[in-house]
Structures are given as C-alpha cells and as structure tokens.
N, C-alpha and C positions, 0 to 999 in steps of 0.2 A: 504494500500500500504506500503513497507516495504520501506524506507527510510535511507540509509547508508552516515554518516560523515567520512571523513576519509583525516584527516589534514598530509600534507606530509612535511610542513614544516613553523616555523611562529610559533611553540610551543615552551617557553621555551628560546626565543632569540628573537633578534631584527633584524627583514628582512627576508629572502627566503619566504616570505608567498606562498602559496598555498597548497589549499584545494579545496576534491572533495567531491561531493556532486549526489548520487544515488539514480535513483528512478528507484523501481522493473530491477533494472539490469541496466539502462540508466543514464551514468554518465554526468555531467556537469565540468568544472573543475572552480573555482575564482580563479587567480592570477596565477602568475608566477615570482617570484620576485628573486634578489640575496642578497646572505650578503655580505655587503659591506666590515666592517671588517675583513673577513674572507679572502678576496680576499685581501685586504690591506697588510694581513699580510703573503700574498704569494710573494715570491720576484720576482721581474721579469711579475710578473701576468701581462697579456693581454689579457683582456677576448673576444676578437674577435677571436683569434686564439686558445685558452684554447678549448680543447675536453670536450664533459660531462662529459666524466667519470674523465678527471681531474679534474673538479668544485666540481661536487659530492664529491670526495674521499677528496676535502680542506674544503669539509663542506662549498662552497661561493654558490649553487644551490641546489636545495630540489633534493632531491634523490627518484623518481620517481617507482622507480619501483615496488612498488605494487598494480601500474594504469596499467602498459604495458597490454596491449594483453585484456582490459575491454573495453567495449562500449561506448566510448566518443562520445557525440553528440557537445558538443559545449567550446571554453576556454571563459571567462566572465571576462573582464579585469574589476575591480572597478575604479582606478582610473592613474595617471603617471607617479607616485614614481618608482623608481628604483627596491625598497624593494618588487613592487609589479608586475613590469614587465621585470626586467632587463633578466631575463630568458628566456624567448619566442625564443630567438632565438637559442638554446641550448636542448629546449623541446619541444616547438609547434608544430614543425614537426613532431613527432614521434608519435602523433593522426591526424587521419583524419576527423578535426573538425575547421570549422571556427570561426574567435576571435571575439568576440563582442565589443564594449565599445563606451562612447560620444565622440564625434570629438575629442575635443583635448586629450586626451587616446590614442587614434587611431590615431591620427598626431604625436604621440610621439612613440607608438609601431613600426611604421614605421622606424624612427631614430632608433632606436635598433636594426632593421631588419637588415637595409641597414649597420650597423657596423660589422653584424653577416661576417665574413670570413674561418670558419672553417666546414659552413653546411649551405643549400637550406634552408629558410623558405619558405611555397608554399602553408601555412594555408589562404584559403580568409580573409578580415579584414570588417570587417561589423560594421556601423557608428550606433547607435545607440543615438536620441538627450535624452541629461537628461531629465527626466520624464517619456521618451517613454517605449513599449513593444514589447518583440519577441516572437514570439514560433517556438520550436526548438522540431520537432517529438513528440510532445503533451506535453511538459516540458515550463513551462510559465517564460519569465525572465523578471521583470521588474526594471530601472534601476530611483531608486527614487533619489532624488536629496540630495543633501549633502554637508556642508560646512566643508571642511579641508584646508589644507595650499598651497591646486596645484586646480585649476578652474576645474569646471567637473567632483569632486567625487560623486561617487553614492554609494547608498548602495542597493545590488543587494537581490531581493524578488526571490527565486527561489521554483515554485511551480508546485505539477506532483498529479495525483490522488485525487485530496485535500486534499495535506498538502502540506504546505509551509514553505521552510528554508531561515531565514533573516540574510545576512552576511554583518556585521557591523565592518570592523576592523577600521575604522577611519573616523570620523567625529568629528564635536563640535556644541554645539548649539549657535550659533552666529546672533543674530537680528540684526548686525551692519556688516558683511562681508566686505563692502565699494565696493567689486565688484564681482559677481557672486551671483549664486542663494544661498536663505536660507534654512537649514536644511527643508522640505517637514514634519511640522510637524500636518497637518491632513491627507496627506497620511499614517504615521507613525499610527496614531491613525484609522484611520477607516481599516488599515490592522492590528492592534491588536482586533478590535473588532472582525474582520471576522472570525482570529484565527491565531499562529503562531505555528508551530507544535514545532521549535528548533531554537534559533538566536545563531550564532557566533558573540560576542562584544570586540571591542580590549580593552586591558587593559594597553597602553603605560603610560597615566596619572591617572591613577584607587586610584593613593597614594597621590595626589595632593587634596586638600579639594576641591577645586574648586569655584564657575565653573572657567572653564579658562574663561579669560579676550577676551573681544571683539576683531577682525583687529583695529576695531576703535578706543582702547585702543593702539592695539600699536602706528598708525600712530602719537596719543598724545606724546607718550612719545620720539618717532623718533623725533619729532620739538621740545622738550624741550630739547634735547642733541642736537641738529642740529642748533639750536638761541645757545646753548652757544658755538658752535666750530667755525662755519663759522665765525665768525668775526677774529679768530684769523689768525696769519700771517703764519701757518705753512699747510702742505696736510692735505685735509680730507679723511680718506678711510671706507670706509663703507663694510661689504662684509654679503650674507644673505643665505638663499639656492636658487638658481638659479630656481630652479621651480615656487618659491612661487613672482609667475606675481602681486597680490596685494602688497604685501609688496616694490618691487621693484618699481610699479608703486607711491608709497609715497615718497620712497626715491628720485626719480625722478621730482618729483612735489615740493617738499617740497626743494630740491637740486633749482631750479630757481627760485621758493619765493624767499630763502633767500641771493637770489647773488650770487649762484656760479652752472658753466655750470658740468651739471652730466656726465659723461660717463662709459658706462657700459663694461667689460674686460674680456674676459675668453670663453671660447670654447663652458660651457656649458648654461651660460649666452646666449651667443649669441642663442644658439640653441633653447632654450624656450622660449626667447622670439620672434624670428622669428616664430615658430609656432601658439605662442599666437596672434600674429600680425596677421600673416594670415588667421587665422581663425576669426578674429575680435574681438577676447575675449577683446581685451586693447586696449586704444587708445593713444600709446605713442606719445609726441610733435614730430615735424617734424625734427627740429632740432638738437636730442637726437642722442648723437655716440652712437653707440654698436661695438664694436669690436671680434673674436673669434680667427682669423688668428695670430698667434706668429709676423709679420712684421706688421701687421696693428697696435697690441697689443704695441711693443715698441717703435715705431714712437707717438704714443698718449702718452704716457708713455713720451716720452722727450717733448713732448709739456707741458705736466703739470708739467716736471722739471723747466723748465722755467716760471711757471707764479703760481705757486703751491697755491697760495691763491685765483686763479679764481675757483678752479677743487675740485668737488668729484668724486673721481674714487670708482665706483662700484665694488670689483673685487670677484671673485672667491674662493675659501682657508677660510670659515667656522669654519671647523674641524680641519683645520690644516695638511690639506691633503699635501702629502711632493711634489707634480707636482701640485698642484695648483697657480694661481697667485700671491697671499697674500705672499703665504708659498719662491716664487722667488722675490719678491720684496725685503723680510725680508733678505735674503741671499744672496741680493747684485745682482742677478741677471739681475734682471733690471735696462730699467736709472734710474729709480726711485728709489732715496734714500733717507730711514726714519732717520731721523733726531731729535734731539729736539723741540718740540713744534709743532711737527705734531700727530695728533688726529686717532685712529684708534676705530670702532664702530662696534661692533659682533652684530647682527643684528638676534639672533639665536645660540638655544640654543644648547649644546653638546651634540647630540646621545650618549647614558648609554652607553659604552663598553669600556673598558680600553685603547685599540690603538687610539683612537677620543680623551680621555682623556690626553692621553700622550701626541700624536701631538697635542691637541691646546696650553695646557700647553709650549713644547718645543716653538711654534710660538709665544705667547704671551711671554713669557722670551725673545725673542730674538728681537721681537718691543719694548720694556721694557728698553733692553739691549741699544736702539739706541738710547733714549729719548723719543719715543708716548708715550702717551698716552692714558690708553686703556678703554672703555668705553662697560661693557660685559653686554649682556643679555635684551638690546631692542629689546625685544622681547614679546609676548604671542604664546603659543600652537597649533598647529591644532588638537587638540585629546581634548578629553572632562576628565574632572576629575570625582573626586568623585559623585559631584551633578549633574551634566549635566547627568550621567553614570546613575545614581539610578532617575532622569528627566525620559530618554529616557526609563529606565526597566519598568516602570509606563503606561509608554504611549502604547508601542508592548504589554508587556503581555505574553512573550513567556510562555510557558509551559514549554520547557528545555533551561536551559542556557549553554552554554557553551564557555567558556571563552578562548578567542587568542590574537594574535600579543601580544607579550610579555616575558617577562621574569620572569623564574620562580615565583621570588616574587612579581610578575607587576600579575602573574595570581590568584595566592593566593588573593591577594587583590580584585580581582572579585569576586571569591569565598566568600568572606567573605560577601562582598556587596550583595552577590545572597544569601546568608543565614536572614541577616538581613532583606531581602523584603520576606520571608517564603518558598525561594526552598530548598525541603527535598534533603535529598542526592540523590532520584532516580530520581531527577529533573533536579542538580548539574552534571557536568562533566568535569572534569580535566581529559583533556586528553593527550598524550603524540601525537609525529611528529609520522605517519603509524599507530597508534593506533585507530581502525575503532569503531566506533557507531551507534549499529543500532536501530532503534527506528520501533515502528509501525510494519503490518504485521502480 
C-alpha cells in the first residue's frame, strides 16, 4: 500500500502543526493548530473574525492547500494545545470529515468552535476515551495514551493496508504524572514489535540531555518556593499555562497547606478548568475562586488589595502576553498593585521565539521595576528530551523517522539522534511544511 506524509505545517517553527497522513489515496488529517507568535505579532489580530486566507498569508495557520479537493476521511485531534487545534475553526470545514479526539480534546475543540465568528464549523466531533479505537473507511486510529503538560494527550497509531504511521509530537515519559494516565508504555512496545512503517517524533526538547524531570518534580520545587514566600507580608502571584490542570491543581493545594486562600484569574484559566471540572479530570476544593469575567476578575483583585498576605492569585500572562492579566496588573491596570516585597513565580517556561522572549522580559522588568520579586522557571517540561526521545526510539522501532514540531535546529537534533540509533539517510527525513513522502507501494 502506498503510504503518503505530507506535513503542512509544525516544520521548522513552533505551532501550526498539522499533518496529513494517506493511504492508497484516503487521507487522514493530525492536528490543526495556530502560531501563536505569528498572530501576536499581527496588530489588531482577532482570530474569530481573521479570514483564512488572512491567517494563512500572516503565517499564524498552516496553509492548507495542497489537501483541498483530496479525500479526507477523518481530522484526528492529538491532544488541547492551541498549537494543535487553534485552527479547526478556520479549516475543519472545508473537508467533509468528522474530528476525533479524548473528551477533554473535544471539550476544548468545542470552545474554539463556538469562538469561530467569521465561518460555520459543521464537522461532527466524535469523543474518543484515551486508549480507545476507530475505524474510519478501513483506516484504523488508535488513540494510545500519553503524558504531556494538558490531560488526555495521545499519541495517535494511524494504520491502512498494514502499515502503520505513529504521530508522536509530544509526550514525556513521566512514572510520577501526579494526575492523568502514564505514557502507555507496553502498548508502545508491542506496537513496535508488530511493526511501524514511519513515526512523526516532536523534537521541542530533543537538545535538553534529559530526561525531563517528573510533574512530581515540579510540585517539589512549587513548595520549596511557596514555604519560602507565603510567610512573607507582601502578594503572592503565581501564573502557569492555563491548560496544564496538574500543575494548577498543586498550586492550588499546596496554596491552602500553607495559609493562604488561592484564587485563580483570567478568561482562559477559567475556561480549562471548567472543562476539566466537568469532565471530572480534577477534583478542585469547593471552596476554590476561579474567576474569567473582567468584573468578577477586579472585585477579587481588590479583595486581595486589602488582605494581600491571605491570597495567591493564580493569574494569567506567562509569556508576557500584552492582554493578559499578569501583563495589566504590572501596568497598573488593576486594583492590584505590585509593590515591594510582593513575590511573583513563572511557573513555566518561555516558548523559543523572540516576541515571548521580549514580552516576558519587558513584564519581568516592569515587576522588577515595582519591587517583586521574581522567582523564574518552576517549572519541568511536557516534551521528552534527549533520553526519554532515544527511550521511546528503542521501544517503536520505527523503520523511518521523521522528525517534527520544531524548529529548524530542534529538528536537526533528531536527526542527529536518529543517526546515532543507525537510521541511514533512506531511513532519515527532514522534511520541509507541503513537502510530501511517500513510502511503500
């Protein structure tokens, strides 16, 4: 059976992933993702109302069109991230093929749907539980389970005529998660033995010696910064990415251990973890605020002016994003003003791209600026480094590798890694965004 790769975006940069994946003429598609940076650095950008072909032409959505008018049977969401589905609503329509993914995937492509206002999405959305399996017109999807930084990634087994394509852009191997399943690592191994025709493996942390460090690791190092600030007499602000429901639920916990009521801030805070709630992924205290609403947001905001040594406020603004909460607090916009001897905790590392780099920089000067105190990089990975990466090549087996999510130098270092385990160059594929591969046949 002839077998065609053919990544349209996710090569070469950080986000738009998606790639499609062909057997004997019958396409599948993984992901639908945007660059976030890329949209950042559009002024005015409102991606509800942005047309494709304006996303496209700013380079923030994969540029599709060498799928148009091909026989799509199915889109195959991996896992929640932005990078991986912010697009659906912008592409999905334009095949008539229903979205797969695990609940919370699919509770979250949903929110994306319903923000879509510049086009119908009317693709069906089909719940698929991690572990489980579909078939889609004789094309097998199975969605194995996998530990990243958002609950409910999978890493999708996509297999037609026997042979099977393994897309791996993100996972890590984590025995300690603290909540969610573990990497599926004897599905991994009794689907390397069966055979793997060609794996897609992300390469975000490929230059990190590894392995990354457990959740479990970080929740340690979250309470050893968190015993030394909560005592003192100024705010705690903590801020993380809003998806990653484990990490949050630590700060959280670890926030009423040690005396002070947590409350969580921000539109999109709010929105993942209601979703995680509702699906039952977490089980936050009862009496946990979450706020999203701009009025509910600065009424909690002058509560904790008034009492600033009870409160960790959760908020928003990471990256340093310029509409994020973090980023209006620093700016005066809120009641809440940083001060000396208030503690501020990056709970999460800087996405590689220069505009992330700059905004956090600028935000961090300007808490710096007021007297916080900044406390950067409590944090560990959702992505597997070095060892974890050359772990997992061990265990599949693939016969071709081919190396994604990433950037240029991020792919190189796969490469390098897939020479060192003995793939010759016809094994080897550095491929570019629209550059197809066909194997088999």
């Amino acid at each position: 059976m002839a077998v065609e790769i053919l990544p349209l975006g996710g090569l070469g940069e950080v986000g738009k992933n998606m790639t499609a994946i062909g057997f004997d003429g019958r396409y599948i598609i993984v992901d639908m993702g945007i660059r976030l940076d890329s949209i950042l650095n559009y002024e005015d950008a409102d991606l509800g109302t942005m047309s494709r072909e304006e996303l496209i032409s700013i380079n923030g959505i994969p540029d599709d069109r060498k799928l148009r008018g091909r026989d799509v049977r199915a889109i195959v969401l991996t896992h929640g991230h932005l990078d991986h589905i912010g697009a659906i609503g912008k592409l999905a329509g334009a095949y008539n093929a229903a979205i797969y993914g695990t609940p919370f995937t699919i509770e979250l492509a949903k929110r994306v749907i319903r923000e879509e206002r510049s086009r119908k999405v009317k693709n069906r959305l089909v719940v698929v539980e991690p572990g489980g399996v579909v078939e889609v017109d004789g094309i097998r999807l199975e969605f194995i389970r996998a530990t990243h930084s958002i609950l409910q990634t999978a890493l999708v087994a996509a297999s037609g005529g026997g042979s099977t394509v393994l897309f791996a852009s993100d996972f890590k191997l984590d025995d300690e998660p603290l909540l969610g399943a573990r990497t599926d690592y004897g599905r991994l191994r009794r689907l390397g033995k069966r055979g793997v025709l060609a794996a897609l493996v992300g390469s975000i942390r490929v230059d990190e010696p590894g392995p990354t460090p457990s959740e479990a690791y970080a929740r340690d190092r979250l309470r050893e910064v968190m015993e030394d600030v909560t005592p003192s007499r100024g705010a705690v602000l903590v801020t993380t990415f809003s998806s990653h429901i484990v990490r949050l639920k630590s700060i959280v916990d670890l926030s009423f251990e040690l005396g002070r009521t947590p409350v969580l801030l921000g539109r999109s805070l709010s929105n993942y973890c209601a979703a995680a709630t509702k699906l039952g992924l977490v089980d936050f205290p009862h009496e946990l605020t979450i706020h999203g609403r701009p009025n509910a947001v600065r009424n909690t905001l002058r509560e904790v002016e008034r009492a600033r040594r009870d409160y960790v406020v959760v908020a928003t603004g990471h990256q340093g994003e310029p509409t994020a909460l973090l980023t209006r607090i620093a700016d005066g916009e809120r009641p809440l003003k940083i001060v000396k001897g208030d503690e501020v905790i990056f709970s999460a590392s800087i996405i590689p791209n220069p505009i992330n780099e700059s905004n956090r920089r600028i935000l961090e000067a300007k808490l710096q600026a007021q007297g916080a105190r900044i406390h950067r990089n409590v944090h560990v990975s959702g992505h597997a480094g070095r060892r974890d990466t050359v772990e997992f090549l061990k265990l599949v087996n693939p016969e071709h590798l081919i190396p994604c999510h990433g950037t240029r130098d991020k792919l190189q270092f796969m490469s390098d890694i897939g020479r060192g385990l003995g793939y010759s160059r016809e094994r080897l594929h550095m491929l570019e965004n629209g550059e197809a591969l066909r194997l088999g046949g």
